[in-house]
Backbone bond lengths (Angstrom), bond angles and torsions (degrees), N, CA, C in turn:
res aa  C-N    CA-C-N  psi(-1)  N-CA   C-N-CA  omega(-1)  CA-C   N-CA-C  phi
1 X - - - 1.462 - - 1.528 109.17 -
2 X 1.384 129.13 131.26 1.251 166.07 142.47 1.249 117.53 -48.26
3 X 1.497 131.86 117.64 1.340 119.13 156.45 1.611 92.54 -124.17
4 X 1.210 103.78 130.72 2.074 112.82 163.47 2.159 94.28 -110.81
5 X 1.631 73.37 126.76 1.872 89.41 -176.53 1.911 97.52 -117.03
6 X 1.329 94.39 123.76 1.648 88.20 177.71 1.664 104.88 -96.22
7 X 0.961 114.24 143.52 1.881 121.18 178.69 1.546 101.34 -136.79
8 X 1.564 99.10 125.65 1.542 101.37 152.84 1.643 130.73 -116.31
9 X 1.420 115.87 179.05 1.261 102.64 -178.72 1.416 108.00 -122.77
10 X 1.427 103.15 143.70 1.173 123.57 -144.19 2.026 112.43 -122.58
11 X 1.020 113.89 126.27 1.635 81.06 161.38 0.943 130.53 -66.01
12 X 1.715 128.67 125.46 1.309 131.37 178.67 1.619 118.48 -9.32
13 X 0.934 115.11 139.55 1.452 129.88 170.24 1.569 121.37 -66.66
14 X 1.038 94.61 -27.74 1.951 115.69 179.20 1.187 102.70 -88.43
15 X 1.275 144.92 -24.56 1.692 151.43 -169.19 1.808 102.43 -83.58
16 X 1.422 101.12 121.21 1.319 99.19 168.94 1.882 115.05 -80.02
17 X 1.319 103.73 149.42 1.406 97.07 -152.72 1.950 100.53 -126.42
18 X 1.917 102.75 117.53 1.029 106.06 -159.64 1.417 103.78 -114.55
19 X 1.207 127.11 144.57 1.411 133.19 -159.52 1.796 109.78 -90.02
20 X 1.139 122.41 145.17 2.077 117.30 -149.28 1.739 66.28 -84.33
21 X 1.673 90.40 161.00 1.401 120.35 -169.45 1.833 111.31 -75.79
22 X 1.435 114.44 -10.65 1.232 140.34 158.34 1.375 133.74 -84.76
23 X 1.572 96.32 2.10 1.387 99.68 171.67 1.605 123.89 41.69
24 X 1.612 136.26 44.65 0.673 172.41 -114.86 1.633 108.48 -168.11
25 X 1.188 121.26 -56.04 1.493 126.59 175.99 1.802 109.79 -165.06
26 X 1.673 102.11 -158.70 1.424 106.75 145.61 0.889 112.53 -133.18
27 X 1.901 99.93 168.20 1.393 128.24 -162.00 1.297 117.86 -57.67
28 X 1.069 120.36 110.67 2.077 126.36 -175.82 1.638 105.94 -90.23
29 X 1.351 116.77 -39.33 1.466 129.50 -132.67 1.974 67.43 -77.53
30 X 1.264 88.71 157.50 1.525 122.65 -177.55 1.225 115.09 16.59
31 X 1.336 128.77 45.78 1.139 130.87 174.85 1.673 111.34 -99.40
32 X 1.555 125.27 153.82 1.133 99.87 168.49 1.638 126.75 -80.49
33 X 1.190 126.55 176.07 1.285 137.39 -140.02 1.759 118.55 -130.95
34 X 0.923 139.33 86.21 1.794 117.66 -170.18 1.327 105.20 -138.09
35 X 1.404 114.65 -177.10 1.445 119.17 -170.05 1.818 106.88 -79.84
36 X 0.672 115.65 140.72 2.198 137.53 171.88 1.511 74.49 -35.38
37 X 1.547 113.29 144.00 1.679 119.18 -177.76 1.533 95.06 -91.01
38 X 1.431 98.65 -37.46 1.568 92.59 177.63 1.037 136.45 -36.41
39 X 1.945 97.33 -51.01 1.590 105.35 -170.93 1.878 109.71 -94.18
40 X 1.584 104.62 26.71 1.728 101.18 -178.89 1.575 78.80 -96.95
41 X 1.629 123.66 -20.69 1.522 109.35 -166.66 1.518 104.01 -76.80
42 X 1.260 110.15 -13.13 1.790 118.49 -171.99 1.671 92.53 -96.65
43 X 1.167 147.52 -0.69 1.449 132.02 -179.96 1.740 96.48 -116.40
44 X 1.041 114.87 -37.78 1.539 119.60 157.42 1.405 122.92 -37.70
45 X 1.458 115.17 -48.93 1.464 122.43 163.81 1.109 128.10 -73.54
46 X 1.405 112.64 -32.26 1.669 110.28 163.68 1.331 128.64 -76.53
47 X 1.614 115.28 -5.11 1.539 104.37 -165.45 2.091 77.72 -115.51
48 X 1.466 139.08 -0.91 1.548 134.72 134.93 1.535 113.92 -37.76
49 X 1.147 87.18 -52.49 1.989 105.51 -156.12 1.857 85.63 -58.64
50 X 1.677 107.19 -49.30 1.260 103.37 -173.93 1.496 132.10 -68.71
51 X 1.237 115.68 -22.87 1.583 142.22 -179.33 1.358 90.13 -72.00
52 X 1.233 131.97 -70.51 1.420 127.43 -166.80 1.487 122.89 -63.38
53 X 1.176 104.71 11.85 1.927 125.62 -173.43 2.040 105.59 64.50
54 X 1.019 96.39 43.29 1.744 84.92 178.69 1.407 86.79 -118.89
55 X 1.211 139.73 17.65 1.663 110.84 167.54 1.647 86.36 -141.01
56 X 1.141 107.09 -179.06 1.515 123.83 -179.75 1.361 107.46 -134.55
57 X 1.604 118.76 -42.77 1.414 115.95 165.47 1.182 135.66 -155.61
58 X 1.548 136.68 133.41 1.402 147.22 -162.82 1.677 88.71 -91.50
59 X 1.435 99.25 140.79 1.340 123.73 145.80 0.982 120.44 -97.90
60 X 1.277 175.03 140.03 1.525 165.95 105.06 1.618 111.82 -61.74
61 X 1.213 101.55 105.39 1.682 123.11 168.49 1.498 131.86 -104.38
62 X 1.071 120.75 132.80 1.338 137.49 -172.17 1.723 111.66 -141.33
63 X 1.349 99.70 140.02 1.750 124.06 177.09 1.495 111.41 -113.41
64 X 1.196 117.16 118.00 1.806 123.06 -176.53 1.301 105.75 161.36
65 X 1.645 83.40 -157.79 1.550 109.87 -164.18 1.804 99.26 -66.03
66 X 1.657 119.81 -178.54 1.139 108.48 145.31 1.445 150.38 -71.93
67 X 1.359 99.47 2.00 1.494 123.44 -175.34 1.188 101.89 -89.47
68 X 1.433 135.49 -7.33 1.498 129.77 170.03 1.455 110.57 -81.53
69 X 1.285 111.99 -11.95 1.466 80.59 154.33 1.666 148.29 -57.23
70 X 1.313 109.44 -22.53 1.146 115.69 143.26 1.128 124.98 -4.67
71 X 1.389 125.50 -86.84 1.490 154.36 166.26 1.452 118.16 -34.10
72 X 1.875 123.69 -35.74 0.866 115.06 162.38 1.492 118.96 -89.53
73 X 1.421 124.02 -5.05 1.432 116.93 -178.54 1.658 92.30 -85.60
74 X 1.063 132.74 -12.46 1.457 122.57 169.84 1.364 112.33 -64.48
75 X 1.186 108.69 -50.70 1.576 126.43 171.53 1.484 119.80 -43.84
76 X 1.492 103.19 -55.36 1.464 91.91 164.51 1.149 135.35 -71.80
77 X 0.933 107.15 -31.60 2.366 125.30 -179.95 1.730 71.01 -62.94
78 X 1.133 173.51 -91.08 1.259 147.50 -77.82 1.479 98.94 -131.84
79 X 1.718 108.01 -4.03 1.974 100.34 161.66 1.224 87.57 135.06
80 X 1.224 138.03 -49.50 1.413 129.21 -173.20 1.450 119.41 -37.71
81 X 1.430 111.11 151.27 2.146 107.02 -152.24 1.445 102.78 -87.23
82 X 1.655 105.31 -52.22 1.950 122.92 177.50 1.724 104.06 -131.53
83 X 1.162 97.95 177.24 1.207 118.08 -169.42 1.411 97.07 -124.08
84 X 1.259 115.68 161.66 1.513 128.28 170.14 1.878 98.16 -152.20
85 X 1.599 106.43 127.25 1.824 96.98 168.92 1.720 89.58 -114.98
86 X 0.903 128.96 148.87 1.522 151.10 137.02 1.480 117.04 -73.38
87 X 1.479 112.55 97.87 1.158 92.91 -149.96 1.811 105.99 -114.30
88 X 1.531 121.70 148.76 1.746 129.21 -172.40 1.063 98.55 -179.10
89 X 1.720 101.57 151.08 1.634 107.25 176.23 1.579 94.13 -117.32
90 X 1.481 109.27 26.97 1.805 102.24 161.71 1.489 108.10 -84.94
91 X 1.348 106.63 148.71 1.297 109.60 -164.51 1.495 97.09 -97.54
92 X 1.530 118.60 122.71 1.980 120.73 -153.28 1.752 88.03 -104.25
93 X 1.203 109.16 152.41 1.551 136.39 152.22 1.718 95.81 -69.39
94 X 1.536 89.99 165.83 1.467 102.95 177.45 1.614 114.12 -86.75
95 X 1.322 116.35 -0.78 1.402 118.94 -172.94 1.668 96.17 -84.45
96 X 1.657 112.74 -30.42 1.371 123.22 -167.06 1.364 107.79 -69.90
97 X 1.757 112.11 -45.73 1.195 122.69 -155.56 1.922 100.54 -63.84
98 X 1.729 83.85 -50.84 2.247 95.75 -175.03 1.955 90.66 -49.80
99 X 0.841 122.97 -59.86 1.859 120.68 178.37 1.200 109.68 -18.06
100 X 1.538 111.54 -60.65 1.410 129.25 -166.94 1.416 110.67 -70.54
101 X 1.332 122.26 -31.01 1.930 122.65 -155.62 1.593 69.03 -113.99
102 X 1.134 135.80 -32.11 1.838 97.96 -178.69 1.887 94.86 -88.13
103 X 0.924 132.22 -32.71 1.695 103.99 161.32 1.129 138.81 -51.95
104 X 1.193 104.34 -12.77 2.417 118.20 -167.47 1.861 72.24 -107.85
105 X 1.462 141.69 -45.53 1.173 121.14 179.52 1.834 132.54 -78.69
106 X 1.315 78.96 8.35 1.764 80.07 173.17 1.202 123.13 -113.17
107 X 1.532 101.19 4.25 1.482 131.53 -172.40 1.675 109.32 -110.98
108 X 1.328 103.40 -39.65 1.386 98.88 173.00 1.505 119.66 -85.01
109 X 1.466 115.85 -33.43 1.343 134.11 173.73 2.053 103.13 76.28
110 X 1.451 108.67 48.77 1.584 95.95 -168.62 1.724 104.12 -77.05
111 X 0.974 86.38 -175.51 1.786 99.59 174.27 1.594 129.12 -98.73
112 X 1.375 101.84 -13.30 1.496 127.57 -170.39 1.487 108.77 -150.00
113 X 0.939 110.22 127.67 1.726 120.39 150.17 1.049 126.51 -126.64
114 X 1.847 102.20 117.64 1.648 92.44 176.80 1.824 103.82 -116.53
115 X 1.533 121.06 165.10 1.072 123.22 -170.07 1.435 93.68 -160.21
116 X 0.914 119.35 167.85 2.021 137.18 176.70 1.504 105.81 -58.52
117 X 1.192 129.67 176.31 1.463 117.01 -175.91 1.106 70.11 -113.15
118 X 1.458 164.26 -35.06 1.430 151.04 170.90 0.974 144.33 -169.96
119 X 1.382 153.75 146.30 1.933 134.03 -132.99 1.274 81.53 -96.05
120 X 1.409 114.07 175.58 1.160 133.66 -172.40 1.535 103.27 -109.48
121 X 1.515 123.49 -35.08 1.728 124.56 160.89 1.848 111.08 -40.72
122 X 1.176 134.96 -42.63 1.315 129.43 -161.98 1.595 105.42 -132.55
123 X 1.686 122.60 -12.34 1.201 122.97 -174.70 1.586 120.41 48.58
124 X 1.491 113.44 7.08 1.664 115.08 -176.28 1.515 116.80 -43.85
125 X 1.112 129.79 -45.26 1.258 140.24 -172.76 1.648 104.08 61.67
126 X 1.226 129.31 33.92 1.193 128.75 176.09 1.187 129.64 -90.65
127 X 1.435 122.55 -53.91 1.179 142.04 -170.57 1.768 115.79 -40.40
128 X 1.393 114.07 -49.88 1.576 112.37 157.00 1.170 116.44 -32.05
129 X 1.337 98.33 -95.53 1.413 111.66 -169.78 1.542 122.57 -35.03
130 X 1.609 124.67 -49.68 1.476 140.96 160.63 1.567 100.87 -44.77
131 X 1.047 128.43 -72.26 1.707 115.17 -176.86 1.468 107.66 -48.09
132 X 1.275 112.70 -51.63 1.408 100.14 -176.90 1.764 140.41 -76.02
133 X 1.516 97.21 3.62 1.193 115.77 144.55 1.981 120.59 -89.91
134 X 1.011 106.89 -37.06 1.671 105.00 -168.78 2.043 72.38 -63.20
135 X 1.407 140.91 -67.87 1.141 118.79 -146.05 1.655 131.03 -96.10
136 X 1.765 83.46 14.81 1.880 100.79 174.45 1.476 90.10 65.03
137 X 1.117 130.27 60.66 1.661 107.05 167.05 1.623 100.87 -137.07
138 X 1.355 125.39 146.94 1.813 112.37 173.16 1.369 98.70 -57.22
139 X 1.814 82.50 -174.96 1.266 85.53 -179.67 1.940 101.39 172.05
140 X 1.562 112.22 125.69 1.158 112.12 -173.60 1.338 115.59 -80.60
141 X 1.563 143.32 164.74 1.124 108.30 159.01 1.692 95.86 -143.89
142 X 1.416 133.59 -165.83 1.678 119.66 -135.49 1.413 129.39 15.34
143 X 1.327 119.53 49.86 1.687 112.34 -163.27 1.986 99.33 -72.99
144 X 1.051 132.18 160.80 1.368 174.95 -121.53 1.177 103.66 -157.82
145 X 1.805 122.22 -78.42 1.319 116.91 -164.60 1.730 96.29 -153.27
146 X 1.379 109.39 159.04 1.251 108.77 -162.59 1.796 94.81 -151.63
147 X 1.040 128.94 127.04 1.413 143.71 148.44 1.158 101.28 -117.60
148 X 2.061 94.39 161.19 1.554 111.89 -175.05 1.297 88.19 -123.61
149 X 1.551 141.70 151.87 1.034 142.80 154.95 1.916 118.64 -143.91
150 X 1.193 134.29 81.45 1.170 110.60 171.01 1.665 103.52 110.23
151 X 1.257 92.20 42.19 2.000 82.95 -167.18 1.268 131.02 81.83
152 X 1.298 113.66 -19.54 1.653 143.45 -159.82 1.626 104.94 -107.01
153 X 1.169 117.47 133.17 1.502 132.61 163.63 1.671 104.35 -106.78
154 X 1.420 120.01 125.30 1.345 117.23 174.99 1.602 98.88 -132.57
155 X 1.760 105.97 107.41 1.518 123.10 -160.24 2.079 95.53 -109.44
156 X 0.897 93.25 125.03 1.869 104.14 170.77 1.312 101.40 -94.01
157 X 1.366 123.48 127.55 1.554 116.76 -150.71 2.107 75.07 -140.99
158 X 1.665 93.11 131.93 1.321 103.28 152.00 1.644 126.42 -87.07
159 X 1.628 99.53 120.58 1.512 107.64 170.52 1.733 120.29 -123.96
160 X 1.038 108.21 -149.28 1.807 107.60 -154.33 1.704 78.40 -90.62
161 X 1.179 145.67 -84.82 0.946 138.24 -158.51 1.933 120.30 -60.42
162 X 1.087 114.16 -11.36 1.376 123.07 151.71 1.409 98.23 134.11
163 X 0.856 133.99 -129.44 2.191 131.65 -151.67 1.376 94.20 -107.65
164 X 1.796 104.25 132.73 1.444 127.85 160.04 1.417 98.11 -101.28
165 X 1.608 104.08 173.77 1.513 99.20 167.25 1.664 83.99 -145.86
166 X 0.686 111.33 138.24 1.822 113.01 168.86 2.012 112.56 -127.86
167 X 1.098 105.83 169.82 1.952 117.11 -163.34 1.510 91.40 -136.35
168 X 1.289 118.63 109.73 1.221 122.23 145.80 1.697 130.43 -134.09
169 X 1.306 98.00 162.43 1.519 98.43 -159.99 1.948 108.28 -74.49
170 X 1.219 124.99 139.52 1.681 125.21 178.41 1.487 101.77 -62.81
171 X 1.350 118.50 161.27 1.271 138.39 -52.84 1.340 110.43 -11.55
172 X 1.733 118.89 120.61 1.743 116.88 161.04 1.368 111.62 -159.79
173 X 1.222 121.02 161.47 1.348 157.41 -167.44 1.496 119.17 -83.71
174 X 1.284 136.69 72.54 1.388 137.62 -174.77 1.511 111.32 -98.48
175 X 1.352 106.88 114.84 1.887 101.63 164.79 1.780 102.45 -112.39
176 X 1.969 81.17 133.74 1.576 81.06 169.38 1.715 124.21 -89.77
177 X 1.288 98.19 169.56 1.717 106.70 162.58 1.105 104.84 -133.83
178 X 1.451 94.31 166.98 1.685 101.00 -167.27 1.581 133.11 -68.50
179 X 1.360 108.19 2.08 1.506 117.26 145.39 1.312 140.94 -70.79
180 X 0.997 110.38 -1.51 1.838 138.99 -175.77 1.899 82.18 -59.47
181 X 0.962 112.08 -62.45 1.490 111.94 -147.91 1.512 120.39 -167.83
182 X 1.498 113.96 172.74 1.306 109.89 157.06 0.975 130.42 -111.86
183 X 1.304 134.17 121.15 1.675 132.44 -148.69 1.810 93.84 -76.34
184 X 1.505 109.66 137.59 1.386 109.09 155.73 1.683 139.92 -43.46
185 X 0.879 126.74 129.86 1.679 106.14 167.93 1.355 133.18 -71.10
186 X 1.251 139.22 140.35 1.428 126.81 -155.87 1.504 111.23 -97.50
187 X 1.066 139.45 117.71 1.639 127.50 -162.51 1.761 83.80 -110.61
188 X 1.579 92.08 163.35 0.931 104.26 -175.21 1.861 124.63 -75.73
189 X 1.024 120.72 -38.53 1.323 119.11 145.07 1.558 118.53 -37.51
190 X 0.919 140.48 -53.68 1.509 127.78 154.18 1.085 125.00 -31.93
191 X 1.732 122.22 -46.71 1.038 121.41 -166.16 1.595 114.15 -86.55
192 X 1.449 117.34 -0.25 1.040 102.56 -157.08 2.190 75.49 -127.22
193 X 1.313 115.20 27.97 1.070 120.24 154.13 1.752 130.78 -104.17
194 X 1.608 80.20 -36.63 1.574 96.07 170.01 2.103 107.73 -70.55
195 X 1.405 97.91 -20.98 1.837 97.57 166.73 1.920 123.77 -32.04
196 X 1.766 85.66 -52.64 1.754 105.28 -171.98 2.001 117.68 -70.54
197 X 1.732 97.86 -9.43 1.479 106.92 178.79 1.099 125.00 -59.81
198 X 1.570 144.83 152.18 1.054 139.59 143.52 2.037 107.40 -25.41
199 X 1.810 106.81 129.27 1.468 101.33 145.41 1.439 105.87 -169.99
200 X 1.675 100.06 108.62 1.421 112.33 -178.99 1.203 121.55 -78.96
201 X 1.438 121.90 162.44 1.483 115.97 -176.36 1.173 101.79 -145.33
202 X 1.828 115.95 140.47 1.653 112.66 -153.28 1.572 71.67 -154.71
203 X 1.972 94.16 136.36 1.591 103.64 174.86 1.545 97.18 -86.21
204 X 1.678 99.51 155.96 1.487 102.09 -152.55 2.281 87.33 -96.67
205 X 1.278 109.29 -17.15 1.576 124.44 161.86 1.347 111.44 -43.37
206 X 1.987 126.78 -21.39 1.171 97.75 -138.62 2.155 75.20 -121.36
207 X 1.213 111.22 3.57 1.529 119.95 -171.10 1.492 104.41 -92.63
208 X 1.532 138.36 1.97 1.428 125.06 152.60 1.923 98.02 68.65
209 X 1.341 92.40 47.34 1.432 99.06 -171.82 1.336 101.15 -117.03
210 X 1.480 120.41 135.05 1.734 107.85 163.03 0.694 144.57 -48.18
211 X 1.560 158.10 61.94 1.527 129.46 -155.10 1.331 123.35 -125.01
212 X 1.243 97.86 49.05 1.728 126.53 177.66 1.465 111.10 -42.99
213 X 1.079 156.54 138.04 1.731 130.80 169.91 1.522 89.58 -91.78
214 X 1.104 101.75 168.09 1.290 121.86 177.57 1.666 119.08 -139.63
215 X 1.074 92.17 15.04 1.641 105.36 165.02 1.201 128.46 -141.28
216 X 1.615 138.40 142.39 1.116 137.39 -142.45 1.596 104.69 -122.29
217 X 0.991 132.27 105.21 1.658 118.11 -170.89 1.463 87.03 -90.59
218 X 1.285 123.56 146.07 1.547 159.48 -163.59 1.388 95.35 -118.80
219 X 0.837 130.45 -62.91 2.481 139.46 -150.86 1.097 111.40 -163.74
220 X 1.063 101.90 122.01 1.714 103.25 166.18 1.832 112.35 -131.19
221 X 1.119 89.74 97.76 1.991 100.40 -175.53 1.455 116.89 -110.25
222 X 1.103 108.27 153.64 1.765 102.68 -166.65 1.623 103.91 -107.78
223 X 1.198 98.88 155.79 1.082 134.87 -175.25 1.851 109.13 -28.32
224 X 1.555 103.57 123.87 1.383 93.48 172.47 1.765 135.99 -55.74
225 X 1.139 131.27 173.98 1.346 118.59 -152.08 1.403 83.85 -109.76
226 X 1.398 105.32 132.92 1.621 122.14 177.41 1.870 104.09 -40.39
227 X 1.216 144.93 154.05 1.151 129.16 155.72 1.311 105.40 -93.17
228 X 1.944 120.83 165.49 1.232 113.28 -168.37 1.634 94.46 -98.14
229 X 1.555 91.03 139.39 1.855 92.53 158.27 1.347 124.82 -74.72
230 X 1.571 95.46 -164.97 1.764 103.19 -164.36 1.630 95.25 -144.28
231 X 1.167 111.52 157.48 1.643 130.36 174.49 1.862 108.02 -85.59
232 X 0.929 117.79 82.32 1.545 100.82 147.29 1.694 144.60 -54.52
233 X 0.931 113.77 166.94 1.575 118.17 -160.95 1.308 107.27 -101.06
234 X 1.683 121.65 -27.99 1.541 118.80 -136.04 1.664 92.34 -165.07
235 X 1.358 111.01 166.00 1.825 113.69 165.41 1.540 103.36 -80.99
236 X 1.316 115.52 -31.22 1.144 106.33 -176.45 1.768 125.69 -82.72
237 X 1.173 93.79 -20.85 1.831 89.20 168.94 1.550 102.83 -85.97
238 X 1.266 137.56 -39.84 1.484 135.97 161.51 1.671 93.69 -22.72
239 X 1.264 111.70 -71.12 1.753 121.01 -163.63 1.404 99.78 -47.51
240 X 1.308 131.39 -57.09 1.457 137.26 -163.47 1.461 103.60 -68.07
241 X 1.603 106.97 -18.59 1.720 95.14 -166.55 1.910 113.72 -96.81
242 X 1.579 84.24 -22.09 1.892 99.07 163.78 1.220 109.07 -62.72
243 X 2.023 120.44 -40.60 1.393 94.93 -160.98 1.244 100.62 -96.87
244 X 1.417 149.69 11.23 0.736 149.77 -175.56 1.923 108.13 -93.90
245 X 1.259 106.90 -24.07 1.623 115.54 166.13 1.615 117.34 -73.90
246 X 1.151 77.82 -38.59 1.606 92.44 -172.73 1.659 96.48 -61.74
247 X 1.440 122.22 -51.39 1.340 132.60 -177.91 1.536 104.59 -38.48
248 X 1.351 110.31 -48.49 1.524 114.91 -162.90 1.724 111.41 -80.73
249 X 1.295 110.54 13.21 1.480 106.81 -174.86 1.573 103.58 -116.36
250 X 1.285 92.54 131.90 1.736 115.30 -171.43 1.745 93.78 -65.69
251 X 1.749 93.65 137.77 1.781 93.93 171.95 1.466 109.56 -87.23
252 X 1.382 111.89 162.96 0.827 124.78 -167.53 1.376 132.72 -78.25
């Protein structure tokens, strides 16, 4: 058994995130840097899957700059076997990225793929679902909990009306959410074990892959500034101060 785990890198999750004064993007330059939390909950589950003898080996894959390696030496300190980076400093759509993880998957031939149900930099939530059409294979996505038994993946997937569980046969498609688990912490002795691992690096220029964008960002401006409230005295000045908002809003 095969697990291919995709990880990206992300700006920290803890970093408040301010948009360049050109409105053009946001600010990357010296910020800190770590793996999508999502997808540490998807390498967390694969290196379980592995502890419990149901896998034999993690891949951990990543698409970027060279500085994402980073992201996969986390991967390994946390159980993962090798590393693979795909490596460009073009900035890919998610149609590009599924291109890329079904090429490293037709090459690796795993049995499982798990990945984040979606980064927290672009929130696309695409990338699942798109691989698992480019490679005809099912595929759950917010999974909860996941056993393998018998050829069979049986994933408990959080949805709007509360827990599915669905059974499908391997080759398949798992995205986690952040109920999957609790990701380990990485100590530094780990990390400087996961050093001695396999981690190859292949320009992603040299794979005859599309990665045209096909979308044009125009502006990117942040979020208006909360206005500050006020203390009322009474229910009834509360009342006067709703309808008086309400007054100020253009009909529709």
């Amino acid at each position: 058994m095969k697990i291919l785990v995709a990880v990206k890198r992300v700006i920290d999750h803890a970093i408040r995130i301010r948009v360049k004064p050109d409105g053009t993007g946001v600010e990357t330059a010296n910020l800190r840097m770590s793996m999508n939390p999502f997808d540490r909950h998807a390498v967390e589950a694969a290196v379980r899957l592995a502890e419990a003898g149901q896998a034999d080996e993690i891949v951990a894959v990543s698409i970027g700059p060279k500085a994402a390696t980073d992201v996969l030496l986390t991967a390994l300190a946390m159980g993962a076997h090798r590393g693979l980076l795909l490596e460009t400093d073009a900035k890919l759509e998610t149609l590009a990225v599924a291109k890329l993880l079904r090429h490293v998957a037709d090459e690796e031939k795993p049995d499982l793929i798990l990945l984040g149900k979606q980064a927290v930099d672009d929130d696309s939530n695409h990338v699942g679902q798109m691989l698992a059409g480019l490679l005809g294979w099912p595929q759950a996505t917010f999974a909860s909990a996941i056993e393998l038994a018998d050829g069979q993946a049986t994933v408990t997937r959080e949805v709007d009306f509360g827990r599915q569980t669905l059974r499908m046969s391997l080759p398949a498609i798992v995205t986690a959410d952040l109920r999957l688990n609790e990701p380990r912490n990485v100590g530094l002795p780990m990390v400087m074990k996961a050093k001695s691992k396999p981690l190859a690096t292949r320009a992603v220029a040299g794979l005859g892959i599309d990665i045209t964008p096909r979308l044009v960002v125009e502006t990117v401006t942040p979020p208006r500034e909360r206005a500050q409230g006020r203390v009322v005295a009474t229910p009834a000045e509360f009342a006067q101060a709703i309808a008086a908002e309400i007054g100020k809003m253009e009909p529709r």
